[in-house]
Every structure is written in structure tokens, then in C-alpha cells.
C-alpha positions as CSV (number, residue, x, y, z in Angstrom):
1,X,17.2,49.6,-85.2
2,X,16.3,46.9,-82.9
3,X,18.1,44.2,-81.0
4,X,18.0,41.1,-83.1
5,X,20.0,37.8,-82.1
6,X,21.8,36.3,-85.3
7,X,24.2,33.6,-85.4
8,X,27.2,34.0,-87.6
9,X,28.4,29.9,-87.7
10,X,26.6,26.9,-86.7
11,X,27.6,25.5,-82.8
12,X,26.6,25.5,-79.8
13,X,24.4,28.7,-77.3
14,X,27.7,30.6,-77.2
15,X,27.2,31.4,-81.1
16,X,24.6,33.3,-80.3
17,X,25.0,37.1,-80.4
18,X,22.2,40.6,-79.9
19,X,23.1,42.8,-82.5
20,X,21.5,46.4,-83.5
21,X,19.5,45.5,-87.0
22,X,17.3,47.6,-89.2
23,X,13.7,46.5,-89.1
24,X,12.1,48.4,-91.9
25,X,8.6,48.3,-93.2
26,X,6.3,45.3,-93.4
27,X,5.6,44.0,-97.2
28,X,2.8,42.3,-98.5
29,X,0.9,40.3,-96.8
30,X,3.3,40.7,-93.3
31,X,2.8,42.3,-90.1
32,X,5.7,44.3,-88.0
33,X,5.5,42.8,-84.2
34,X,7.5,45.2,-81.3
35,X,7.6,41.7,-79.9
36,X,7.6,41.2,-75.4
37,X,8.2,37.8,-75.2
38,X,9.6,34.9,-76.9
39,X,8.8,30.8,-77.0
40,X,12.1,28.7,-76.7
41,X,11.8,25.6,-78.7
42,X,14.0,22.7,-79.5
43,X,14.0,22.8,-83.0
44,X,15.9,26.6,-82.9
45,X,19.2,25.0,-81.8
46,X,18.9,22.4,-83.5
47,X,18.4,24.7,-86.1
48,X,21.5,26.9,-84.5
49,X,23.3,23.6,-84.4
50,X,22.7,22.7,-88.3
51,X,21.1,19.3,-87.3
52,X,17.1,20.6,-88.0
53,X,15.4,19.2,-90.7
54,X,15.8,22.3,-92.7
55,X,19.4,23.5,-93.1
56,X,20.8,27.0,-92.3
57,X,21.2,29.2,-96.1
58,X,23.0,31.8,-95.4
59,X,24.6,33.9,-92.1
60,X,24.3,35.7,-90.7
61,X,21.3,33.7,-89.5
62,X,17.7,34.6,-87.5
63,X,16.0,32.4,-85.0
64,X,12.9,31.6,-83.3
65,X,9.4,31.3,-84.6
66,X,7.1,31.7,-81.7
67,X,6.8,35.1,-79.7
68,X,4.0,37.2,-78.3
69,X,3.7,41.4,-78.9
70,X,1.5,44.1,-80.3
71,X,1.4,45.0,-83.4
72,X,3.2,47.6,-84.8
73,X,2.4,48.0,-88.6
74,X,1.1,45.8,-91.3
75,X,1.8,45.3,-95.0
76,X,-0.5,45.8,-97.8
77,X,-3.1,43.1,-98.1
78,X,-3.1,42.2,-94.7
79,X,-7.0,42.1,-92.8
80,X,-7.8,41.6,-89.8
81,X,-5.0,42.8,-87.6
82,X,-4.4,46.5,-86.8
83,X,-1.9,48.5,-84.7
84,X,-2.0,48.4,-81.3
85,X,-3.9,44.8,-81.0
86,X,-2.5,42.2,-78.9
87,X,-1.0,39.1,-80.9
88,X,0.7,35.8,-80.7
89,X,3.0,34.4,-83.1
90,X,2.9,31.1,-84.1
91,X,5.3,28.9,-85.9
92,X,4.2,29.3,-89.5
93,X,7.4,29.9,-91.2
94,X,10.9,28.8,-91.9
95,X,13.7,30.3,-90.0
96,X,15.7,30.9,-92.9
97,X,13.2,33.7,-93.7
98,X,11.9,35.2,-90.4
99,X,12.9,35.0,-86.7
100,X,11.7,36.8,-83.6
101,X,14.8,36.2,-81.4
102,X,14.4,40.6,-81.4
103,X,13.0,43.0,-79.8
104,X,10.9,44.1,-83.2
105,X,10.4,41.7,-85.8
106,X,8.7,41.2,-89.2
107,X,6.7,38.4,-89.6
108,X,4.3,37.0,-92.4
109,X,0.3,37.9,-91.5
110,X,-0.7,34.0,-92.0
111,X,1.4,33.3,-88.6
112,X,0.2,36.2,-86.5
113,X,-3.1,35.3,-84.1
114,X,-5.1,37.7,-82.3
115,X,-4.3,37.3,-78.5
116,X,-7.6,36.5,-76.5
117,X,-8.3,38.3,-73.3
118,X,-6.9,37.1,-70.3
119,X,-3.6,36.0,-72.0
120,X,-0.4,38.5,-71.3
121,X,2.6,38.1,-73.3
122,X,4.9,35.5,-71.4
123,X,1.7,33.3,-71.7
124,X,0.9,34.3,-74.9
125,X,4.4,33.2,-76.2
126,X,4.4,29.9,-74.6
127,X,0.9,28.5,-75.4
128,X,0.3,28.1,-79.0
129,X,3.0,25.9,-80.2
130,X,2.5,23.0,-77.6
131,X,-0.9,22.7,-78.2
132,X,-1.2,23.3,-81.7
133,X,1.4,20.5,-81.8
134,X,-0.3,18.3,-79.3
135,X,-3.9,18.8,-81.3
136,X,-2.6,18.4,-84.9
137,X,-0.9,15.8,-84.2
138,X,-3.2,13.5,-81.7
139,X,-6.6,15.1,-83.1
140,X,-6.5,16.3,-86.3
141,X,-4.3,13.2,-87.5
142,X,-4.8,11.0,-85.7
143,X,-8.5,11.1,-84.8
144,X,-8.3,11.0,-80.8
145,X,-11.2,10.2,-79.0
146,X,-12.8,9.6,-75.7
147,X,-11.9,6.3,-73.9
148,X,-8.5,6.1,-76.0
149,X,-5.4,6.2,-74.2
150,X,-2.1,7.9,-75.3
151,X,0.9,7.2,-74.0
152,X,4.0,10.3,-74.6
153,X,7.3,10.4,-73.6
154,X,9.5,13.8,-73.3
155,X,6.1,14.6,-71.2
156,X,7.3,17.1,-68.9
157,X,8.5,19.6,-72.1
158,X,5.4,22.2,-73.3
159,X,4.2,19.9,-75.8
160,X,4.1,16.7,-73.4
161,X,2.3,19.0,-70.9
162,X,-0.1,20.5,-73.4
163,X,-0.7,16.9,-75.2
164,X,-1.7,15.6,-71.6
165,X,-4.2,18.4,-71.2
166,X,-5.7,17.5,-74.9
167,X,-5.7,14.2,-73.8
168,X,-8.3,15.1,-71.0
169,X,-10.5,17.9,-72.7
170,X,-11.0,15.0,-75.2
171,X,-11.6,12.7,-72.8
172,X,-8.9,10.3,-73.4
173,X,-6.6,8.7,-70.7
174,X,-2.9,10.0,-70.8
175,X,0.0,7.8,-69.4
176,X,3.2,9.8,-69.1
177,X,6.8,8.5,-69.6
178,X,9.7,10.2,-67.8
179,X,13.5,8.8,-67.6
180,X,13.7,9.7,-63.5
181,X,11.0,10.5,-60.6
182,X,12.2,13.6,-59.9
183,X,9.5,15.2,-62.5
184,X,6.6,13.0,-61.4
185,X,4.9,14.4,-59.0
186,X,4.9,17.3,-61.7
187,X,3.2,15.1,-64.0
188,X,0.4,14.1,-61.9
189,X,-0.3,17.5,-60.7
190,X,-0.8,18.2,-64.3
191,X,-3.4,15.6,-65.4
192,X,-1.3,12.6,-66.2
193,X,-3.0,9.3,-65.3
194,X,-0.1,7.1,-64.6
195,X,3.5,7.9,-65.0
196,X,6.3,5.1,-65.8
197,X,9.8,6.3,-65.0
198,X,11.4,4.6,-67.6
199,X,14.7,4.4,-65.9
200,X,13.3,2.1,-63.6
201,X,10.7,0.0,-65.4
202,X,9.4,-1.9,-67.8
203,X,7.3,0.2,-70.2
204,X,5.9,-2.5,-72.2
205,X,5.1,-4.3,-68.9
206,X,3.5,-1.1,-66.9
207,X,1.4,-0.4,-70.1
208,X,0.0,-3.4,-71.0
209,X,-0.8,-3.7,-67.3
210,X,-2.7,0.0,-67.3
211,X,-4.5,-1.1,-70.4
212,X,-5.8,-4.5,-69.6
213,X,-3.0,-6.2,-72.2
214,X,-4.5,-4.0,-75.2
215,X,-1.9,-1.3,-75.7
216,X,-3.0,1.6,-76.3
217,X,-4.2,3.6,-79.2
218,X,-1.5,6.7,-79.4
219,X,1.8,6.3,-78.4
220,X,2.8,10.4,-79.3
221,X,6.7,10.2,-79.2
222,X,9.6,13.1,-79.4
223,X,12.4,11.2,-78.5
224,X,12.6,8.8,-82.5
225,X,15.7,6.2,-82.2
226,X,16.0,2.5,-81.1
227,X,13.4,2.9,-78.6
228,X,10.4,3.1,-81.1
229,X,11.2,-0.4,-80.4
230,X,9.8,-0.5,-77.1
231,X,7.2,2.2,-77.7
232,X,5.6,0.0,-81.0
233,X,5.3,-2.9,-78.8
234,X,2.7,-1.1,-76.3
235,X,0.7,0.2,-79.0
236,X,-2.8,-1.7,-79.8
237,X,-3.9,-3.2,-83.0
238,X,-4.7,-0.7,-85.5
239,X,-2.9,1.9,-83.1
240,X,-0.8,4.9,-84.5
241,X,2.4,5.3,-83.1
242,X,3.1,9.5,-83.9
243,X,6.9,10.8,-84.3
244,X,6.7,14.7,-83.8
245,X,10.4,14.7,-82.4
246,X,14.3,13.1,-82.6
247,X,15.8,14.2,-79.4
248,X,17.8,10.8,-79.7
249,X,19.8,12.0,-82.7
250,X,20.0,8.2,-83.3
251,X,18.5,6.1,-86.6
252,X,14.8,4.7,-86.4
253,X,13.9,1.9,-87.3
254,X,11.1,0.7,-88.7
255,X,9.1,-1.4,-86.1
256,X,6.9,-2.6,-88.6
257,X,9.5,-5.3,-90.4
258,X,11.1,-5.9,-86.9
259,X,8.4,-6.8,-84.7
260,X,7.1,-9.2,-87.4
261,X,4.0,-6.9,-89.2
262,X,1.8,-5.6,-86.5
263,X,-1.2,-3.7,-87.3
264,X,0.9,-0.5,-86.4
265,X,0.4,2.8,-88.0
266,X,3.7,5.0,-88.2
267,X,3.4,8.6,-88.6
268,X,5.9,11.7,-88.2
269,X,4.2,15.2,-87.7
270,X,5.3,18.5,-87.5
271,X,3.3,21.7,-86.4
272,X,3.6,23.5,-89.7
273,X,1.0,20.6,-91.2
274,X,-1.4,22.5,-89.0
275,X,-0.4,26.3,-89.1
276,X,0.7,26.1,-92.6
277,X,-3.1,24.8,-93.6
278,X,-6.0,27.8,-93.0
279,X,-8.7,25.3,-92.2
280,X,-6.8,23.2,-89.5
281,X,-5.9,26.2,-88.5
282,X,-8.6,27.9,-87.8
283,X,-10.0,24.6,-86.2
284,X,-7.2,24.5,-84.0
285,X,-7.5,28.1,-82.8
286,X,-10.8,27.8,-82.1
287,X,-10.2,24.4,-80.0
288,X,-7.2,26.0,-78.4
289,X,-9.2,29.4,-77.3
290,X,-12.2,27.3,-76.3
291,X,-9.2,25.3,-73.8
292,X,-8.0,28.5,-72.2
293,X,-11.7,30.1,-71.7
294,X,-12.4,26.9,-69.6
295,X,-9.5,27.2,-68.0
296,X,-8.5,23.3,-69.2
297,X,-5.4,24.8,-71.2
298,X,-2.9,27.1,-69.5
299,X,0.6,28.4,-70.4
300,X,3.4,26.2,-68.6
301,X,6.2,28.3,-68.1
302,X,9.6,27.0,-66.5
303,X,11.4,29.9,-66.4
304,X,11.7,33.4,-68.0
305,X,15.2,35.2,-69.6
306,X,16.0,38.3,-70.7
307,X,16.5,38.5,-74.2
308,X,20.3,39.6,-73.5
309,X,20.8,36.5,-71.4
310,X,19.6,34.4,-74.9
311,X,22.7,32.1,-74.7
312,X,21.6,31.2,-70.9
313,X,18.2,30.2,-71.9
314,X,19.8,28.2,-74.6
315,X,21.9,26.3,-71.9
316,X,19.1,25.7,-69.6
317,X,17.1,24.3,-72.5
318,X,19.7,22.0,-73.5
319,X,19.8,20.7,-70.1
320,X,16.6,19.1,-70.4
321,X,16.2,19.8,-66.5
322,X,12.5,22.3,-67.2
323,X,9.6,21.3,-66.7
324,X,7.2,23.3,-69.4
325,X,8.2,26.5,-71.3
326,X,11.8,28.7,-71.2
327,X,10.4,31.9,-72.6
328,X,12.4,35.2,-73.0
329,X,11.1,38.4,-72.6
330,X,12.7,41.9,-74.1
331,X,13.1,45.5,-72.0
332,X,9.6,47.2,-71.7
């Protein structure tokens, strides 16, 4: 038996509940994780909610897809991982089939990664998903380089952060967007090279400004809804404007018909394009490993839970008040 938070009806944190569950044995091709710490994402209550993109099947219902542990056992088939070696797991998988809100949890081999050295559990839980996000998405997709310049909103959550520290190792410039000041001193401290509060100024006016009048080539955006707008209007000819988020919960439009055909490229992305395909994958790892060994990627981490305090964390990340990472750890 280990604890293991389930959900029993879609709603709000207070729906979530630590229950005693059997674990059993890993199958094929799966790996069983005594799991230390846990990622907090925004796609798990939306998921708890019923507003994700993928819809709850049954109940009672798992959560979470990112966590950090050792390895306890391993199905048949699986290579490469062994008990007893230090791992991260990385969001790979739907929910409706695997979660590691738990103390132990069974997970399929493809989404487990050895943990390098140097990298202890609360870190090791909090690092992968931003920047395999922030890589896929601005690199692998859309084919960031040095000199280009990427503006992101929602930029003080993990994968704002983590997209402003890709921005550098690459060599691109990255201009962050934030709705107040009271996060921008944060912002610079971690690499952004301009900030616009948006609350209190003109985005497409500050960023054609910072650029010289061209725009600029990314725009990398979380938030979706009317203001794709405002964001399509900053970026450069021939420019991608990336959606890897809807915190809005509102329609998008298309800016393409309603700014009169711009050269615009409009893409949504999702992390599982890159941990769902080996070779990105593997490229990712290896850029993501290379980050932290320079000591150019770190783990931000806003604050840590226990795992029996799950519906707290849940509050404080629907608050929208952390800068970085909410990660829960379980009794040692």
C-alpha cells in the first residue's frame, strides 16, 4: 500500500483526497518509482477541473505526471534502468493511465530519465518539464537561433523561467511580459532582457521599440484568448507566434484573417510532441543535461508541500502569486 491522491468528482483542490492504494508489480515495459518529490503543473487541475484537453474516464481518478525518486523495480523488457538508480519522471503519459500524486507509483519506462549527478529530488522533479517545454517548443519547432528575439508571457511560471534561460544558452534575446511589477525584479535577476508589465503598457509599442520596429521572431505564449491579438501584432514577418498554454479559458482567434494576412506563423505545442518522440527526446535530454552541467539551467522552485498538504499546493498554484516551481515532496 502506498499513499496515492485520487479524486473521486471533477472541482476544485478540495476534491483532492490521500488514500492507501495497492501498488503491485510493474508490467511490461514500466518501471515502479518509491517517488520523493513531485512537479506541480497547470494542466493537473485543469485536468482535476475537467477543462484539460484530455477528459477525465473514469474515478476514481490519478494525477500528476512529473516526479523525481529511485527506482524500485522494473517490468519485463525494460533496459537501462535498474533498482536503486536515481530518476526523473517526465511527462510522457496521459493521466488517465498513470499519476505520481503517491508516495510509490508505477510508471511506463519511456517517461523515466536517469537523474544526473548533482541533481537531488526536489530539483530533479521541477526541471524537466519547463525546459523540455521551453526547447521543443522554441527549438526543436520552431528553429530558435542566435540574434532572434522571443518575447513570452506567463514568464515568471517554470516554463517562462526555463524558456528565458533557453533563450540565452542559444543566444537569443528574451523580453518577458508580466501583468504587475511586483515579479520584475525576479525576471531580470533571471536573464530576461527587458520586461513589459503589461498592466501598465503598451506591448506592441515597448516591443517594436526594443526591436528596432521589426517584431520579433517568437512570441512563446501560455495565456491563448483575445490577446493573441496584441501578441500577433509584435511578431516579425515570417515570425511564429507558439501557443503551449490557455490560461485565459477564453476563445482564440485567429490573428491571421483579423490583422489583414500577415506573414504570421501560428503554432500550438505541447510537451508530449517532444517526450512522446525518442529522437527529440533524446536531443532534448542531452541539451537539457549539457544546461545544468554548465550551470546555465537550474531548477526554480517556489515553494515545497508535503504530499498530505496536496490541496494547499493546489491553492497556491491556482493563485498565480509563485514565481517558478510548487513541488511536493512525500515522508522520507
Amino acid at each position: 500500500m502506498a499513499g496515492t491522491v485520487l479524486f473521486h468528482e471533477l472541482g476544485g483542490p478540495e476534491v483532492l483526497r490521500l488514500e492507501d492504494v495497492p501498488v503491485g508489480e510493474p508490467g511490461p515495459g514500466e518501471v515502479r518509482v518509491r517517488v520523493e518529490a513531485i512537479g506541480l503543473n497547470r494542466a493537473e487541475a485543469l485536468f482535476r477541473s475537467g477543462h484539460y484537453i484530455e477528459p477525465v474516464r473514469r474515478f476514481p481518478a490519478r494525477l500528476g505526471t512529473e516526479a523525481a525518486g529511485v527506482v524500485e523495480a522494473t517490468g519485463e523488457g525494460v533496459t537501462g534502468l535498474a533498482a536503486g538508480q536515481p530518476v526523473s519522471v517526465i511527462p510522457a503519459f496521459s493521466q488517465n493511465d498513470y499519476g505520481v500524486y503517491a508516495e510509490r507509483a508505477i510508471v511506463p519506462a519511456t517517461a523515466v530519465l536517469p537523474r544526473p549527478d548533482g541533481v537531488d529530488a526536489v530539483a530533479g522533479a521541477a526541471v524537466w518539464m519547463p525546459y523540455l517545454t521551453a526547447y521543443g517548443a522554441l527549438v526543436e519547432v520552431g528553429g530558435m537561433r542566435a540574434g532572434d528575439t522571443v518575447a513570452l508571457n506567463a514568464a515568471s511560471s517554470s516554463v517562462g523561467l526555463a524558456a528565458i534561460h533557453v533563450a540565452r544558452r542559444m543566444g537569443a534575446v528574451p523580453i518577458a511580459l508580466t501583468r504587475t511589477d511586483a515579479k520584475k525584479d525576479a525576471l531580470l535577476r533571471e536573464g530576461a532582457a527587458e520586461v513589459i508589465v503589461t498592466g501598465a503598457e503598451d506591448v506592441v509599442e515597448r516591443v517594436r521599440a526594443l526591436t528596432g520596429g521589426r517584431g520579433v521572431e517568437f512570441v512563446f505564449d501560455a495565456v491563448a484568448g483575445p490577446g493573441v491579438l496584441d501578441l500577433a501584432r509584435v511578431v516579425a514577418p515570417g515570425g511564429t507566434l507558439l501557443e503551449y498554454g490557455a490560461l485565459s479559458g477564453e476563445a482564440t482567434p485567429y490573428p491571421g484573417f483579423e490583422l489583414g494576412m500577415p506573414a504570421l506563423n501560428m503554432r500550438t505545442y505541447t510537451v508530449h510532441e517532444t517526450t512522446r518522440d525518442p529522437e527529440r527526446l533524446r536531443r532534448a535530454e542531452a541539451f537539457v543535461a549539457s544546461g545544468l552541467r554548465a550551470n546555465a539551467f537550474r531548477a526554480v522552485v517556489d515553494r515545497t508541500f508535503d504530499l498530505g498538504d496536496i490541496v494547499a499546493a493546489h491553492r497556491h498554484m491556482e493563485s498565480g502569486t509563485q514565481v517558478g516551481k510548487i513541488v511536493v515532496t512525500t515522508a522520507p
